[in-house]
C-alpha positions in Angstrom: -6.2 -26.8 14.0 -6.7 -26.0 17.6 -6.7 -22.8 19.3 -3.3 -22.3 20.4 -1.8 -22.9 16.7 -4.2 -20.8 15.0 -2.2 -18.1 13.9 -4.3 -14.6 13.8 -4.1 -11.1 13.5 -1.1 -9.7 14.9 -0.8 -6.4 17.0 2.4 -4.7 18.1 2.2 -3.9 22.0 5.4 -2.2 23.9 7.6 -4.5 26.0 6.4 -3.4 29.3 2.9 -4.5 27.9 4.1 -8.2 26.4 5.2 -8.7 30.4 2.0 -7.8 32.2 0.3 -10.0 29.5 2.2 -12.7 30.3 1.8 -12.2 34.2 -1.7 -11.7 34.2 -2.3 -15.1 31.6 0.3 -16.8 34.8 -1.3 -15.6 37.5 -5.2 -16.2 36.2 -3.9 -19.8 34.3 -5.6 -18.6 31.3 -4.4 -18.1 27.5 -2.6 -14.5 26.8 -4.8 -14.5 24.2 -7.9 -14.9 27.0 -5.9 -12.0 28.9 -6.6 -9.9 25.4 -9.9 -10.7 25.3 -11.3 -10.0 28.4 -9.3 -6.9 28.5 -10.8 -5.5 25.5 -14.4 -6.6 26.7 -13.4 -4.8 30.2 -12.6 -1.4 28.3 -15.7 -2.0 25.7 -18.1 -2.1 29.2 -16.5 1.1 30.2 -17.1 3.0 27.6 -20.6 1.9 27.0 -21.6 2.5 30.7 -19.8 6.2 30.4 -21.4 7.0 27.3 -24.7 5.9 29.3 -24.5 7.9 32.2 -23.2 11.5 29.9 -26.7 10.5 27.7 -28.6 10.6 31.1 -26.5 13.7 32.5 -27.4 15.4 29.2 -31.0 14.2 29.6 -31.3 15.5 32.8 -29.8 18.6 31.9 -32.7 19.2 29.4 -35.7 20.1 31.4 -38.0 19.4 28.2 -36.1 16.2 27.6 -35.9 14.9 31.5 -40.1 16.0 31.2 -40.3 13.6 28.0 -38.9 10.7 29.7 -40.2 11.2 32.8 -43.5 11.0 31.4 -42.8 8.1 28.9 -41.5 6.4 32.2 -44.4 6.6 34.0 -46.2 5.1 30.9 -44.6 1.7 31.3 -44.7 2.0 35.3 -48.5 1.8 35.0 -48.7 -0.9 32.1 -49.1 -4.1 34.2 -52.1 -4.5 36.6 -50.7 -7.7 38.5 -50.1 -5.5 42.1 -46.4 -5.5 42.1 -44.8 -2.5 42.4 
C-alpha cells in the first residue's frame, strides 16, 4: 500500500482551512498531508523555542538562579585547553 492510499486518522478542519491546505500543497507541489506535517512541526518549534526563552527570562529574573548558571557556565567555558575561545 503506498502513501497516498493509506488511509489514516482523520481530523475535521473548517472549510476555510480544507482551501488553504489545498493551496498551500499546489503552490509548494507537495502532498496536503506534507502541508499537515510541516505545519504541525512549524507550531511544535514555536512552542519549544517560547517555552525556552520564558525558562531563560525566569532564570534571569532569579538572581540566585542567573548566579547558579552563570557559574556552572563558566565551568564548561574553561574545560578544554586547546586555545580556542
Amino acid at each position: 500500500m503506498n502513501q497516498k492510499t493509506k488511509q489514516g486518522p482523520s481530523v475535521r478542519v473548517s472549510e476555510r482551512c480544507k482551501r488553504v491546505i489545498e493551496e498551500l500543497a499546489e503552490s509548494m507541489e507537495i502532498s496536503q498531508t506534507e502541508v499537515i506535517q510541516k505545519a504541525v512541526e512549524a507550531l511544535r518549534r514555536e512552542l519549544y523555542f517560547r517555552q525556552m526563552k520564558e525558562d531563560f527570562e525566569a532564570i534571569a529574573a532569579d538572581g540566585k538562579m542567573a548566579s547558579m548558571v552563570a557559574e556552572e557556565n563558566a565551568l564548561f567555558d574553561s574545560a578544554t585547553s586547546d586555545g580556542i575561545e
